[in-house]
C-alpha positions as CSV (number, residue, x, y, z in Angstrom):
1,X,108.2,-51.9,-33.7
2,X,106.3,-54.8,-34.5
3,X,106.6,-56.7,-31.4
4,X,105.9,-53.1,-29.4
5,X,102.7,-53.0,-31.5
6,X,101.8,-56.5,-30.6
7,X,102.5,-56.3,-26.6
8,X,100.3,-53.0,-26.5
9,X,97.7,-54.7,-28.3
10,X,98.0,-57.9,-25.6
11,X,97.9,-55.4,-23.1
12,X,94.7,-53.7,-24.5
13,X,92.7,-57.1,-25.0
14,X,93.7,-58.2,-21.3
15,X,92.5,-55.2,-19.8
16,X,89.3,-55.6,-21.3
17,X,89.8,-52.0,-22.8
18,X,88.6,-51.2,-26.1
19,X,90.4,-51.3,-29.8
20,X,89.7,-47.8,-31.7
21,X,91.9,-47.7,-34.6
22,X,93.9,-49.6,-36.9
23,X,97.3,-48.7,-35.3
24,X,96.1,-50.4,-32.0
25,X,95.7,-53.6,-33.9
26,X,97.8,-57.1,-35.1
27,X,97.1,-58.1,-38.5
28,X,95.8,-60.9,-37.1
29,X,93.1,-58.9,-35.4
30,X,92.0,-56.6,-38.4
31,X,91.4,-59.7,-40.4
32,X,89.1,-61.4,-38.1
33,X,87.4,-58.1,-37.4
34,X,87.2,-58.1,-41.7
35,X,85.7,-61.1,-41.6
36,X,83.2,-60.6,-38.7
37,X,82.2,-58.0,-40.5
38,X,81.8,-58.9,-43.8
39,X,79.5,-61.7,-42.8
40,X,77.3,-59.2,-40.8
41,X,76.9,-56.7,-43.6
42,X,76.3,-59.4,-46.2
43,X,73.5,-61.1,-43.6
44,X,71.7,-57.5,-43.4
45,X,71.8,-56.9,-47.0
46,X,71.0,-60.0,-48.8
47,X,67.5,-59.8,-46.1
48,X,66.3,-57.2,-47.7
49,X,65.4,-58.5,-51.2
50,X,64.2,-61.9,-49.5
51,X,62.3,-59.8,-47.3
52,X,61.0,-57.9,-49.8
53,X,59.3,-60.1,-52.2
54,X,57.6,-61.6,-49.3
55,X,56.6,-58.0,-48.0
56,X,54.5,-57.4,-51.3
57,X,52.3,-59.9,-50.5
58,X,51.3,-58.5,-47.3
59,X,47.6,-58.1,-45.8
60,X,47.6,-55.0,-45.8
61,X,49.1,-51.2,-46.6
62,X,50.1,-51.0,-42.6
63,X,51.7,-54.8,-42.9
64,X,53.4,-53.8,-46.0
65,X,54.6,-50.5,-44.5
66,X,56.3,-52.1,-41.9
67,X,58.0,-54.7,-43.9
68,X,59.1,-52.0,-45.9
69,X,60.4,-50.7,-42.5
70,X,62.6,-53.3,-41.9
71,X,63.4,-53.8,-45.3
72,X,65.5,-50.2,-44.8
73,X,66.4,-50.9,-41.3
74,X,68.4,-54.0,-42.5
75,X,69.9,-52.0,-45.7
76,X,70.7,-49.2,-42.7
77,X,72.5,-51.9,-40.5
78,X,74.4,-53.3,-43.5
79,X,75.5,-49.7,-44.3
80,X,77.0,-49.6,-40.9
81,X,79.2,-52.7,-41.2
82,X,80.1,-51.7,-44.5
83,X,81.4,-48.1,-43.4
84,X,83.4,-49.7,-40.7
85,X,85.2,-52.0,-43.2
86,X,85.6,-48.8,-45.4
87,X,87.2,-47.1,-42.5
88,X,89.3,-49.9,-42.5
89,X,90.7,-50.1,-45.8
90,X,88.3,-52.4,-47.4
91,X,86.3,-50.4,-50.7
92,X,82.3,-50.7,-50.4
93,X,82.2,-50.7,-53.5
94,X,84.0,-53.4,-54.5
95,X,82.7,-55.8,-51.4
96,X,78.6,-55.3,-52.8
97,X,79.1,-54.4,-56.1
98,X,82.1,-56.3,-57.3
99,X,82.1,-59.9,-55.9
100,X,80.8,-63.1,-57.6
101,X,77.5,-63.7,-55.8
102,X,78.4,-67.1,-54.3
103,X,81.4,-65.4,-52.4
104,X,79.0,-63.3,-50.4
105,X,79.2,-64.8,-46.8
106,X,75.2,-65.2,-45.0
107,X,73.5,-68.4,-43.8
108,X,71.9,-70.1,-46.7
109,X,68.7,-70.0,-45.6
110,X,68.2,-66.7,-46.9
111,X,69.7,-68.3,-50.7
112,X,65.7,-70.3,-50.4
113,X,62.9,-67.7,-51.6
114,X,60.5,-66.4,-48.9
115,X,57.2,-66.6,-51.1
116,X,54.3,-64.9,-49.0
117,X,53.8,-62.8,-45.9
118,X,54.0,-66.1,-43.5
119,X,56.8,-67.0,-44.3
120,X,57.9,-63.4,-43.9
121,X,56.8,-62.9,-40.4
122,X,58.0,-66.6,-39.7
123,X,61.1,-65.4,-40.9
124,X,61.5,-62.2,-38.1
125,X,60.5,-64.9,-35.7
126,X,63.3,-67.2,-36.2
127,X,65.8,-65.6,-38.4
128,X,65.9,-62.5,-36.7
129,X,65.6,-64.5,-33.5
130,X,68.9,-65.8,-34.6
131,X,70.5,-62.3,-35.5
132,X,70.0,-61.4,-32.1
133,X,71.8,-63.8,-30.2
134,X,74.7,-63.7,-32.7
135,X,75.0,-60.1,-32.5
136,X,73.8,-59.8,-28.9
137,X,76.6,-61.7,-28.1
138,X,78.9,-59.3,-30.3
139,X,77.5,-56.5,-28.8
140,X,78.4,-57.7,-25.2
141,X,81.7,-59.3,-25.9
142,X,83.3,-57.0,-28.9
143,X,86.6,-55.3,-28.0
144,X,86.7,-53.2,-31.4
145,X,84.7,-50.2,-30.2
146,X,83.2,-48.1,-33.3
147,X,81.4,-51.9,-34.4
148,X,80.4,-52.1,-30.3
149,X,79.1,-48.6,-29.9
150,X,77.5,-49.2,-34.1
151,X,75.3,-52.4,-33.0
152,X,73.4,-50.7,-30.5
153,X,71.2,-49.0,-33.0
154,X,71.1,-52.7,-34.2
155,X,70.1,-54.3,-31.4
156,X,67.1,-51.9,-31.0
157,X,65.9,-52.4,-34.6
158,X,66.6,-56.2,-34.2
159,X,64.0,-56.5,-31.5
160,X,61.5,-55.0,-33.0
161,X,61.3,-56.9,-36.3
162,X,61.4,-60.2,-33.7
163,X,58.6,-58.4,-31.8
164,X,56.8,-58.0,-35.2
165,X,57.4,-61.8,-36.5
166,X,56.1,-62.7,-33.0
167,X,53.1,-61.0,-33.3
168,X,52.0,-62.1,-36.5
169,X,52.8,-65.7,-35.9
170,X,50.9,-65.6,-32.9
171,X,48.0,-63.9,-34.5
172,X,47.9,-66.1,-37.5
173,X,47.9,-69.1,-35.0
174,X,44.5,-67.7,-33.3
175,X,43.0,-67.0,-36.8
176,X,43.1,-70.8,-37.2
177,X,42.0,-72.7,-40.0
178,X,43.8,-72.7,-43.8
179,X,46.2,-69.6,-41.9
180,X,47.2,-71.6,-39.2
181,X,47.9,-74.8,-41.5
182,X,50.1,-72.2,-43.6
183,X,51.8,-71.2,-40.8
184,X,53.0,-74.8,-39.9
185,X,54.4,-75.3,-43.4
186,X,56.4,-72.6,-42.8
187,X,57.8,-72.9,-39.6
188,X,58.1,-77.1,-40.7
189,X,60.8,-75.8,-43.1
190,X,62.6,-72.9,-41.6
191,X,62.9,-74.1,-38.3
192,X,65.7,-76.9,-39.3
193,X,67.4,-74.6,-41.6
194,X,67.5,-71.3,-38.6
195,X,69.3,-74.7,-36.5
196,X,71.9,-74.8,-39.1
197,X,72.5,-70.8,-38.9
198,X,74.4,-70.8,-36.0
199,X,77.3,-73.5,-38.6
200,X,79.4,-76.2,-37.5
201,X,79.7,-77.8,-34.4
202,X,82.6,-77.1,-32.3
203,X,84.3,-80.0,-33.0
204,X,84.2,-79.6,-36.2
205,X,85.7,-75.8,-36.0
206,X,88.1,-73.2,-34.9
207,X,86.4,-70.4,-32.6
208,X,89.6,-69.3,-30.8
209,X,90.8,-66.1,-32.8
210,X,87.3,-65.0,-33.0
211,X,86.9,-65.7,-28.8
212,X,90.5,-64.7,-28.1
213,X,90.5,-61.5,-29.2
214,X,86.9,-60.7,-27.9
215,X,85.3,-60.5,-31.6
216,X,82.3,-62.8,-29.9
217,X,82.1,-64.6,-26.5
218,X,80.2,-67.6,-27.5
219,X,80.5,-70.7,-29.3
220,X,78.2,-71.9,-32.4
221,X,76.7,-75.1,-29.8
222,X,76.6,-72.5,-26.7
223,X,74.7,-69.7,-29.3
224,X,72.5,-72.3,-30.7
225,X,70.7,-73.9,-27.3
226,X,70.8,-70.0,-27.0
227,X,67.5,-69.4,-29.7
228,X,66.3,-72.9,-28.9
229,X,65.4,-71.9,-25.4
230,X,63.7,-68.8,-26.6
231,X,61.9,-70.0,-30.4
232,X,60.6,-73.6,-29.2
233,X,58.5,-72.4,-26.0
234,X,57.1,-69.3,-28.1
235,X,55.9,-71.9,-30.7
236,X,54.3,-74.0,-27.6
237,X,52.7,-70.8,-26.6
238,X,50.8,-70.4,-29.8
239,X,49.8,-73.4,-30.7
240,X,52.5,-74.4,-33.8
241,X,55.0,-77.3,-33.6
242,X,58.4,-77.5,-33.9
243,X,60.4,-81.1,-33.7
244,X,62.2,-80.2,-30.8
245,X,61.6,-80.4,-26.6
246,X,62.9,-79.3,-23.2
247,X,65.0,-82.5,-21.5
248,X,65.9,-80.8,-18.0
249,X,67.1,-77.2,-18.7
250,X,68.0,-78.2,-21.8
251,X,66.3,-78.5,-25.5
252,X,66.7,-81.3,-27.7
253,X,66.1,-81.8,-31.4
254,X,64.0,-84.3,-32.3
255,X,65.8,-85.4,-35.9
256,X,69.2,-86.5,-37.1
257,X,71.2,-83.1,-37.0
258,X,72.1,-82.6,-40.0
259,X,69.4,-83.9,-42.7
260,X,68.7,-83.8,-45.9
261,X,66.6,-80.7,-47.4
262,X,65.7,-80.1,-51.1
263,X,65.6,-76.3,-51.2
264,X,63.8,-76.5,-54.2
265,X,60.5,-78.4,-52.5
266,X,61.5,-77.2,-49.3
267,X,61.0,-80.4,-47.8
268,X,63.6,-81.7,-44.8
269,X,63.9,-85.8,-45.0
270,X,64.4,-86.6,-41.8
271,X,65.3,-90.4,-42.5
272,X,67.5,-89.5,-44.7
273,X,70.5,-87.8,-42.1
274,X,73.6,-86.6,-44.1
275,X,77.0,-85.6,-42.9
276,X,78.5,-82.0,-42.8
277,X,80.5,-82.3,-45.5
278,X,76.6,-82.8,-47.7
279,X,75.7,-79.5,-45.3
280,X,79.3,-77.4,-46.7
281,X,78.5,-78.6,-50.3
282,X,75.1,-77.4,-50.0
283,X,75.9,-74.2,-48.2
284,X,78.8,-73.6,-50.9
285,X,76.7,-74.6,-53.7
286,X,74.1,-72.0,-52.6
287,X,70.1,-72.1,-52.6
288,X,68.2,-71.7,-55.7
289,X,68.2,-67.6,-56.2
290,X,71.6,-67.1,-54.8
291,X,72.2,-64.4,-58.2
292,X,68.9,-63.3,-58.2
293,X,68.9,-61.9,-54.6
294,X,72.6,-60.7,-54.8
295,X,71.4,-58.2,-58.1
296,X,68.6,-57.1,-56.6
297,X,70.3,-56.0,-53.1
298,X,73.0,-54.5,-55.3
299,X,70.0,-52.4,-57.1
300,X,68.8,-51.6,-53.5
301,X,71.7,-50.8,-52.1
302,X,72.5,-48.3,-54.9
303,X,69.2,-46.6,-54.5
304,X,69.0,-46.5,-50.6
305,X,72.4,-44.5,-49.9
306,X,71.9,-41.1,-51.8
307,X,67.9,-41.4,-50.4
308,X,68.7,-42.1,-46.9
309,X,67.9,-39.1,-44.7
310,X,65.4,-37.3,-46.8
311,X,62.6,-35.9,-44.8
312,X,60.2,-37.5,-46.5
313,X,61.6,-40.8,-46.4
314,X,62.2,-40.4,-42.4
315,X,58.3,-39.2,-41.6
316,X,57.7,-42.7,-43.7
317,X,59.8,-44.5,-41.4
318,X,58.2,-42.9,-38.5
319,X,54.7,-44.1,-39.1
320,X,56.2,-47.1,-40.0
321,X,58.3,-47.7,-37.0
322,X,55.2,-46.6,-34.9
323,X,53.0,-49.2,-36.7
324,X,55.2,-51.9,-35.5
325,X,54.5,-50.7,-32.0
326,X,51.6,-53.1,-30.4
327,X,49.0,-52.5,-27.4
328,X,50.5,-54.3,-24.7
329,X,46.9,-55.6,-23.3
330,X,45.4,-56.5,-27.3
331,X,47.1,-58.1,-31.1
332,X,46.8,-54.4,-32.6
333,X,49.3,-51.8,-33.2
334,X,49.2,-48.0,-32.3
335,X,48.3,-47.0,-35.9
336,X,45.7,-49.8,-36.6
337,X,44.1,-48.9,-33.3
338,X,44.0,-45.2,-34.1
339,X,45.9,-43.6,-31.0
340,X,48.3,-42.0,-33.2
341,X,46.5,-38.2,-34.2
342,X,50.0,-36.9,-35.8
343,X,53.5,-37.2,-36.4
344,X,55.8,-33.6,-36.9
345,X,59.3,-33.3,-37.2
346,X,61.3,-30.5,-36.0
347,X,64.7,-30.8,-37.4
348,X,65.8,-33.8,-35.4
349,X,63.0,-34.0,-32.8
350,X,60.1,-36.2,-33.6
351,X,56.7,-35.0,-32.1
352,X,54.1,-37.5,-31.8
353,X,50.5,-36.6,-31.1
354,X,48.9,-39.6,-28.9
355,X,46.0,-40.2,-27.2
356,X,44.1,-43.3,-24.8
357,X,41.5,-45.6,-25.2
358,X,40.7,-44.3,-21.9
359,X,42.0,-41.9,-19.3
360,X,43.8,-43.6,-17.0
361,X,44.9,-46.1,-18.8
362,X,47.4,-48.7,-16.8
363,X,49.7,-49.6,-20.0
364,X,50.3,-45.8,-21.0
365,X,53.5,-45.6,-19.6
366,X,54.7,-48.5,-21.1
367,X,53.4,-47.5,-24.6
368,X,55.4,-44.4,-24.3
369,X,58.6,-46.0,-23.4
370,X,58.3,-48.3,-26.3
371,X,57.4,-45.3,-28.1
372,X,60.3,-43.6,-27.5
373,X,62.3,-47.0,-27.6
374,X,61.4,-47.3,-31.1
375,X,61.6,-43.9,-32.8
376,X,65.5,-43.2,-31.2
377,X,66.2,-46.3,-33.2
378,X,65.4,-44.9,-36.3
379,X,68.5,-43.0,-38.0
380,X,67.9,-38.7,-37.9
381,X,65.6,-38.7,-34.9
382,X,68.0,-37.3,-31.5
383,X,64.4,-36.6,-29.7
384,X,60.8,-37.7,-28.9
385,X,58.3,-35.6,-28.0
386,X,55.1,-36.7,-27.0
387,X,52.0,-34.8,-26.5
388,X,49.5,-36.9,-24.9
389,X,45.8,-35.6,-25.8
390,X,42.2,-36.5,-25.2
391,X,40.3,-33.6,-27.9
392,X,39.0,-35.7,-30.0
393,X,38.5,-38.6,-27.4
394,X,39.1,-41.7,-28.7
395,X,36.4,-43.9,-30.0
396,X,36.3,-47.0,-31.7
397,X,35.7,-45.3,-35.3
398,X,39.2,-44.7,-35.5
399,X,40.6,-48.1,-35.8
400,X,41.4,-49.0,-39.7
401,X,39.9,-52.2,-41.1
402,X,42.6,-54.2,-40.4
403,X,42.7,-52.9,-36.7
404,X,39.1,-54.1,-36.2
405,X,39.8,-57.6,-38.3
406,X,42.7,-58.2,-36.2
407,X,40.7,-58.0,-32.4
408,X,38.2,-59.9,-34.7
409,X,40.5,-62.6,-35.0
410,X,41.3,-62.3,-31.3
411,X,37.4,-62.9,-30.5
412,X,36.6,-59.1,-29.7
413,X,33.8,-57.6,-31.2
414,X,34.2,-53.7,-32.2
């Protein structure tokens, strides 16, 4: 029976077809898919405290609603992979609530404390940066099909919290000055440790379970040239250094990989290169609030699942969500800029009210794609509706303060 099970399972895998139950699978399989997932739930929901303390110390009520945005967005994605392993005989419980914090399994650079709102959106730049090529390339590659068909809502949330890091990184760049100096700092530190979030090198580790039975399609040193290619000519673009350059079609660090980092300084010594084994003792070792961030998840977690869904909570999420939505042609979002004139839900049809700087304008059809990109992302919305209208016209009254200071930075005068 065993060996039947096994040669339908082959045959399944090498048809590129996809694996729907648990009685389609090896042992093997189901504990690799365990483990895949495991490390993807963990990831989500150990961001969320990190991402929180960061998020009250935003600029303002719009900045910190849409890191409270995210914030539930990565509690919703861990939920998912949680609720797959459930299905799969694993308890939920028991995997957040039960384990010693230092077996929860998510790169270490979310064990070192995110301690303002740069280091937050620095943070969606990289680390989310990183997210999405590992799960990008899950999402392409993975033959198990209710964790395929779950990471599409993923992969739309993903983007935007990588849109929004983007955005404020570049924005904080233009401000200049004391912002732009903070900025470095933080990018100075994170930027080695997101190079390390991708693990070993290949020769140093196993990937063929994991690529043979389609779990991912990428090594860790073909994923990690992956986010070089896109995070070191964005931080060209705006002005911020990162020790590493293009060679060819290729891009290069610029240190010993690995090196020595004091997580509680958060200082890399870059003539002082270490081995891997110093890296695994570090990683297993964990950062400095490795038990802090694990209890306050778990008291997260515990509050977000009988609260997810409430109607309140989702027209929340909708402003929020629509608040992370830029102007394609200027640094402002929909909200700051004052486009938005009303949000209505209708059981699960969002209606958004919208208006123009201008009739006319060429970038409207792409703000209502992203528009409608956006909001389907959020869990309880099946629909967008959108009512374009001019009564009121729009003027420049409508833009919030932080709206006007943010064109202010970008040299416009309102």
């Amino acid at each position: 029976m065993e060996s039947s099970n096994s040669a339908a399972f082959e045959g399944l895998l090498k048809r590129g077809e996809l694996i729907e139950s648990v009685s389609e699978m090896t042992p093997d399989y189901l504990r690799e898919l365990k483990h895949t997932l495991i490390v993807s739930g963990d990831t989500e929901l150990i961001s969320a405290p990190a991402y929180y303390l960061a998020a009250r110390k935003a600029p303002s009520v719009n900045a910190f609603m849409t890191g409270i945005a995210i914030i539930q967005d990565e509690l919703a994605h861990a939920h998912i992979a949680y609720h797959i392993l459930e299905e799969l005989g694993e308890s939920q419980e028991a995997l957040i609530f039960k384990r010693d914090p230092k077996a929860f399994r998510y790169p270490y650079a979310f064990d070192v404390p995110l301690e303002s709102w740069t280091e937050l959106v620095v943070a969606n730049a990289m680390y989310d940066q990183a997210g999405f090529c590992l799960l990008g390339d899950i999402h392409e590659q993975c033959s198990y099909g209710p964790w395929k068909r779950g990471l599409v809502k993923v992969m739309a949330e993903e983007n935007f919290h990588l849109r929004n890091g983007r955005n404020w990184s570049k924005r904080i760049s233009q401000a200049g000055g004391a912002a732009k100096e903070e900025l470095q700092r933080a990018v100075d530190w994170m930027f080695p440790l997101t190079v390390e979030w991708f693990g070993l090198p290949d020769n140093l580790k196993q990937h063929s379970a994991q690529l043979d039975y389609r779990l991912k399609g990428l090594t860790n040193d073909q994923l990690r040239p992956q986010w070089l290619s896109t995070v070191v000519p964005f931080m060209a673009s705006i002005g911020i250094q990162v020790p590493a350059h293009q060679e060819n079609s290729h891009y290069v660090l610029d240190y010993p990989f690995p090196s020595t980092f004091d997580a509680e300084a958060k200082r890399w010594d870059f003539n002082d290169p270490c081995t891997w084994d110093d890296v695994l003792s570090r990683w297993r070792a964990r950062g400095p609030r490795n038990a802090e961030m694990v209890a306050l998840f778990q008291e997260s977690f515990s509050k977000f699942l009988p609260q997810r869904g409430r109607e309140i909570s989702l027209q929340q999420r909708i402003w929020s969500a629509l608040a992370q939505i830029d102007d394609p042609e200027m640094p402002i979002n929909l909200v700051d800029l004052g486009v938005v004139y009303g949000v209505a839900l209708e059981g699960r049809t969002v209606r958004v009210r919208l208006t123009f700087t201008a009739m006319g304008c060429p970038a409207s059809d792409m703000i209502i794609g992203d528009i409608r990109e956006r909001l389907l992302a959020e869990p309880g919305v099946d629909e967008v509706a959108i009512d374009v209208v001019w009564d009121p016209p729009w003027s420049s009254s409508r833009m919030t303060v932080e709206g006007r200071e943010a064109l202010r930075a970008w040299g416009l005068s309102v």
